[in-house]
C-alpha positions in Angstrom: 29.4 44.7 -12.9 26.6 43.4 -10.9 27.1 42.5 -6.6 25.8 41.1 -4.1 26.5 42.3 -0.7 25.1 40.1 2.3 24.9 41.9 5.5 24.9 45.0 6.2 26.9 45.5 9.0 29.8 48.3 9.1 31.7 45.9 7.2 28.8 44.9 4.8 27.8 48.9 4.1 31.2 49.7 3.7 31.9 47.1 1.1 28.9 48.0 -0.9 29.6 51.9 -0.5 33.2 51.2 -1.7 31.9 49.4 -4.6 29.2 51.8 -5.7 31.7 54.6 -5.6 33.8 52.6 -8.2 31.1 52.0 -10.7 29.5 48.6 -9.5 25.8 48.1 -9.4 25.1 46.9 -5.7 22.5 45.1 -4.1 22.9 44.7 -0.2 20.7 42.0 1.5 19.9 42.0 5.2 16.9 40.3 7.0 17.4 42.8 10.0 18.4 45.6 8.0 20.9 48.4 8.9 23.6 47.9 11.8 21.4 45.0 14.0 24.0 42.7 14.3 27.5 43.2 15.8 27.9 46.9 14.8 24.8 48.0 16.7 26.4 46.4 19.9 29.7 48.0 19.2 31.4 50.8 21.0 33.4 51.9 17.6 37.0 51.8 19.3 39.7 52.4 17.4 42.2 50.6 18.7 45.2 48.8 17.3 47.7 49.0 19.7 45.5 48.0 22.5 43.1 45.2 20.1 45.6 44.2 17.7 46.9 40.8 20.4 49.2 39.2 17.3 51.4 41.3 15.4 49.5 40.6 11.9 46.4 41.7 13.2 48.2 45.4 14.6 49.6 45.5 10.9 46.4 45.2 9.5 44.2 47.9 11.8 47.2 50.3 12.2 47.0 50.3 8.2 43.3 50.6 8.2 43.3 53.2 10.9 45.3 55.2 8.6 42.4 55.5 6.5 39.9 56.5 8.4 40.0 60.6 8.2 39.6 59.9 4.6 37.1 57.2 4.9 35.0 59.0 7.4 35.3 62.6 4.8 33.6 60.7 2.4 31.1 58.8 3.7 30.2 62.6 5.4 30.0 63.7 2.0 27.8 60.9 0.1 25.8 60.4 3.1 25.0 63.9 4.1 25.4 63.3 7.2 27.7 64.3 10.7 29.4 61.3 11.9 30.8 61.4 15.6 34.4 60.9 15.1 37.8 61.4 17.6 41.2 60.9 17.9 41.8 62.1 21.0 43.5 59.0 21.7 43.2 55.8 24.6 44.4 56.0 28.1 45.1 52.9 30.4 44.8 52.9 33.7 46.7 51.6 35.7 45.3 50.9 39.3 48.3 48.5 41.5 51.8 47.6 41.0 51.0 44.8 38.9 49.2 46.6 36.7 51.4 49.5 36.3 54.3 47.7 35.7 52.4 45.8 32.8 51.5 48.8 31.8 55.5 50.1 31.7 56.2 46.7 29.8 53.7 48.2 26.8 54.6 51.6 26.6 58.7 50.0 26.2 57.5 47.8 23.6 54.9 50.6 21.7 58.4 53.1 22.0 60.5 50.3 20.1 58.1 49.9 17.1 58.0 53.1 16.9 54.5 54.0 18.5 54.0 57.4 19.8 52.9 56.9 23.6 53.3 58.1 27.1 53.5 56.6 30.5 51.7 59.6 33.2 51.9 59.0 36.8 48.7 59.3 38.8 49.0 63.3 39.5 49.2 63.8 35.1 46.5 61.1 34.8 44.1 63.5 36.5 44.9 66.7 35.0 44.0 64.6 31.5 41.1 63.3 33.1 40.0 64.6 36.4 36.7 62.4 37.1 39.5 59.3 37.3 39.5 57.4 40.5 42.1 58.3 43.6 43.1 55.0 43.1 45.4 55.4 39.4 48.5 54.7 40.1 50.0 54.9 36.8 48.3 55.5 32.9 49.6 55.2 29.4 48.2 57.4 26.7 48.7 56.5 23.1 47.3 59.5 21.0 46.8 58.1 17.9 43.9 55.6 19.2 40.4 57.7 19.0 36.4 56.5 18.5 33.8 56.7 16.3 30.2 56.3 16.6 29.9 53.0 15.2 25.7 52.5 14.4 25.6 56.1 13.0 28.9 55.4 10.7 27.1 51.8 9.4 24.0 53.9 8.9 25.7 56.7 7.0 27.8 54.1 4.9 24.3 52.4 3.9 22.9 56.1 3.1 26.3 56.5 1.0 25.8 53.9 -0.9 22.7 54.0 -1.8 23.1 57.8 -2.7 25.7 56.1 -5.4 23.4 54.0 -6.5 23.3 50.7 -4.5 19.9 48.9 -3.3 19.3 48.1 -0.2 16.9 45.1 0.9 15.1 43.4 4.3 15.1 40.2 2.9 16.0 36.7 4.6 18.8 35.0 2.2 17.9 31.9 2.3 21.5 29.9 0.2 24.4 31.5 -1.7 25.9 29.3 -4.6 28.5 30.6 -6.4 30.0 27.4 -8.7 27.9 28.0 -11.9 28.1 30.8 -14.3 26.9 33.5 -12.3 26.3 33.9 -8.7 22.7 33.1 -7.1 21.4 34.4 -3.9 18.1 32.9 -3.1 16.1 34.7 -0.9 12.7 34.4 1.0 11.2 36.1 -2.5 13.6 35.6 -5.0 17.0 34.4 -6.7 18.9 37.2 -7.3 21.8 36.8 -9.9 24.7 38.6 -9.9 28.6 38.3 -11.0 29.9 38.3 -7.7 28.5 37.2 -4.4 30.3 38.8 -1.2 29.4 37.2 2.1 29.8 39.8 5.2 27.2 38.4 7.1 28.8 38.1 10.3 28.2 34.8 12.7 26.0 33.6 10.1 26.5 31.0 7.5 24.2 31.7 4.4 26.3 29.5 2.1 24.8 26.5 0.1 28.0 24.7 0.7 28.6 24.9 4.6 31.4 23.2 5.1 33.0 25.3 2.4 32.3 28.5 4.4 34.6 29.8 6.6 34.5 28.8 10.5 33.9 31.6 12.4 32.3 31.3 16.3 29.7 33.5 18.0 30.9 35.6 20.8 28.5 37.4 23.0 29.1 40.4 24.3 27.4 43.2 26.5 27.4 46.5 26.3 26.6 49.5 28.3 24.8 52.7 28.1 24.7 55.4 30.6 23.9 59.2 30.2 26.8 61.2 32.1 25.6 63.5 34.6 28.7 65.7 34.0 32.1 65.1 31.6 33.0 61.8 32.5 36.2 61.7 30.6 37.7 63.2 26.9 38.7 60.0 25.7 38.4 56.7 25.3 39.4 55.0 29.0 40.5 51.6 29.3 41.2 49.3 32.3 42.0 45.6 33.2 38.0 44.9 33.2 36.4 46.9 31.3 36.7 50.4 28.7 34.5 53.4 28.6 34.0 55.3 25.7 32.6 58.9 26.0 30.3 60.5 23.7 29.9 64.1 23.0 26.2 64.2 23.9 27.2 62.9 27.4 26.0 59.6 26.4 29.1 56.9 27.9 29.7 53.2 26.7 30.9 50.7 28.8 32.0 47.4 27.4 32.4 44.9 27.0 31.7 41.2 28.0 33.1 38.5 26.5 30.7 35.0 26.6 30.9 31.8 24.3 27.4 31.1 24.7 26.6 30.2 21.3 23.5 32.9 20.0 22.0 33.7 23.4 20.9 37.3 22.3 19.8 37.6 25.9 21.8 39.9 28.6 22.4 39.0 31.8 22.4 40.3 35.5 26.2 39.0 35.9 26.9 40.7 32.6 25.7 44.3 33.7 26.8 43.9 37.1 30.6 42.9 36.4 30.2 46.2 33.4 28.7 48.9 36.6 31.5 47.6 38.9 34.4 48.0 36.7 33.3 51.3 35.2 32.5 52.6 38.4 35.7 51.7 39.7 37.4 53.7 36.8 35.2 56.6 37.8 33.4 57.1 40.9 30.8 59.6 39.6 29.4 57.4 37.2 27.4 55.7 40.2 25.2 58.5 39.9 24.7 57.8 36.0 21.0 57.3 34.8 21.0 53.9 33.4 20.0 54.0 29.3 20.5 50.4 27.8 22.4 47.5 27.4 23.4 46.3 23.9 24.0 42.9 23.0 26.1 41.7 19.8 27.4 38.2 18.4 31.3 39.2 17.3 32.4 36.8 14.9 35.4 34.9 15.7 37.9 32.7 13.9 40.4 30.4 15.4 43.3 32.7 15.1 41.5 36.1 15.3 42.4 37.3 11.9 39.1 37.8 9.2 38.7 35.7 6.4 38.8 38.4 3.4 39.3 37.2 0.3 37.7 34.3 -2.9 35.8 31.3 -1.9 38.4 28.1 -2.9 35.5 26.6 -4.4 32.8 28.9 -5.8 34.4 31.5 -7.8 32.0 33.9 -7.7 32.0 34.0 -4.0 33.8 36.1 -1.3 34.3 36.8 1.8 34.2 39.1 4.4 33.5 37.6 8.2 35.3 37.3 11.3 36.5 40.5 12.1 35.2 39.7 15.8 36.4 42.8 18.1 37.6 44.5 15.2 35.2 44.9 12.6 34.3 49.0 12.8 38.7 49.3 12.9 38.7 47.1 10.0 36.0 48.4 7.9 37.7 50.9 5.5 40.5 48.1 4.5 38.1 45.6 4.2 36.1 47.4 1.6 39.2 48.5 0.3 40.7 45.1 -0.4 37.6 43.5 -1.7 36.5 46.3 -4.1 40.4 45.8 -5.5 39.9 42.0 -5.8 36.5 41.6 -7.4 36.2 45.0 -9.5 40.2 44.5 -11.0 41.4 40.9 -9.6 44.3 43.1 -8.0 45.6 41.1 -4.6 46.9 43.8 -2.3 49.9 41.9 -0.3 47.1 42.1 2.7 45.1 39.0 1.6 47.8 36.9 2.2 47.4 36.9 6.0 43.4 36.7 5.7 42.7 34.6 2.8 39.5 32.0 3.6 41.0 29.0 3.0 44.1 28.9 5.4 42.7 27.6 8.4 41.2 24.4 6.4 43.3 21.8 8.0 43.5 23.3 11.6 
């Protein structure tokens, strides 16, 4: 079976690698090429308790999460390559009464789903991490949260894939039409036929039938990168304005804004400011911190935060795979799972039902 992958985000690369391992012959299509859209502005957090804001949405990345040793194994393997992967888990700082006590509220409700998690008072907080601020006055550390390198996973997953057999190409697609016999992908230099047509292009529409495509909204955000002088923390760190993410080669990611500003690529003062401040106020000694970057990324949003994963109601031999907004690196290894089981053996996981394309047409 020929495909059509267009994007190659994570979620893009690790459709097509998904696909390629099963037998399919796979084509994936991206003007900017490898992990220069969302993914390369993403600080890979892993998440679900803390991202997953509905409870469909925490059902979804808790199951993906569960894949990801085994995801992250084999893309090591195809790929040839080390990906920067932990689990050491996400702590949440609490730094007033308000914020402790919200924080007391979570761990009670993680505890009666069955979540392992535990509520530290300021004098544990700093024996986990001891760059933290005086100022904690209370922390909750879920263990099964971790990180992963997000651009060098996407990278990888294209290497993968293409190691399986896929093609990869830097090539504007132009229109997507998937009504006819086959599906056509015209490009800036060709049309490209194929018997399937998956859409995981982000923000962007590339459909030849927009207002058939699913609505999904640009969301800015602004990312962080300073170099560490010394360990600033072992795990991922998250407070009320902000989250850090440590790197083992000292590198430190602070994110992340979050701006409707339509596709404004361009990062602002405000932005890096608020970023500085709040990390800063996490730990102190990361006002010593050379300066490296600032990334910026359009996440894809839909009006109810869930993606859209599933068969174009129109064009049969379109799918989709968009708005996974802060979520798409969590989501990736279900994603390609669920698609690869829909368009390889027309087998609908119980899944798509909560993320199907179509159910937000009248909203």
């Amino acid at each position: 079976m020929k495909i059509t992958v267009v994007g190659a985000g994570v979620v893009g690369c690790a459709i097509a690698h998904e696909l390629a391992c099963r037998g399919a012959r796979v084509q994936l299509l991206d003007s900017r090429g490898v992990a220069h859209g969302a993914t390369g502005a993403s600080a890979g957090i892993l998440a679900p308790q803390i991202e997953g804001h509905i409870p469909q949405l925490r059902s979804l990345a808790a199951y993906s999460l569960a894949m990801y040793d085994e995801f992250v194994r084999r893309v090591e393997s195809d790929s040839h390559r080390s990906i920067e992967y932990s689990r050491r888990g996400t702590l949440q700082i609490a730094l007033d009464d308000g914020e402790a006590l919200a924080l007391s509220r979570d761990a009670e409700a993680l505890a009666g789903n069955g979540v392992e998690c535990r509520m530290l008072d300021a004098r544990d907080a700093g024996a986990f991490e001891p760059a933290l601020t005086s100022r904690v006055m209370a922390a909750l550390l879920v263990p099964m949260h971790g990180h992963v390198a997000a651009a060098p996973l996407t990278e990888a997953l294209a290497e993968a894939a293409q190691t399986r057999g896929a093609r990869l190409s830097t090539t504007a697609v132009l229109s997507i039409d998937g009504g006819g016999d086959v599906a056509r992908v015209t490009t800036a230099e060709q049309t490209i036929e194929s018997d399937a047509v998956i859409v995981a292009s982000g923000s962007w529409r590339v459909t030849s039938r927009p207002s058939e495509a699913p609505s999904v909204k640009p969301i800015r955000g602004q990312l962080v990168q300073l170099r560490a002088n010394q360990a600033a923390a072992s795990r991922v760190i998250w407070g009320t304005a902000c989250y850090l993410v440590p790197w083992s080669d000292g590198t430190v990611l602070v994110g992340a804004t979050v701006e409707d500003v339509g596709f404004d690529e361009r990062p602002t003062a405000e932005g890096v400011r608020g970023l500085l401040s709040a990390a800063i106020d996490l730990i102190p000694s990361l006002a010593r911190a050379p300066f490296e970057a600032v990334r910026v990324g359009f996440r894809p949003k839909t009006l109810d935060e869930l993606p859209f994963i599933g068969q174009s109601e129109t064009m049969p031999h379109v799918f989709y795979a968009v708005g996974h907004y802060r979520n798409g690196v969590l989501l990736a290894p279900l994603t390609a799972a669920l698609m690869a089981d829909l368009v390889l053996e027309n087998k609908e996981r119980p899944e798509l039902a909560l993320v199907r394309p179509g159910r937000l047409a009248n909203a």
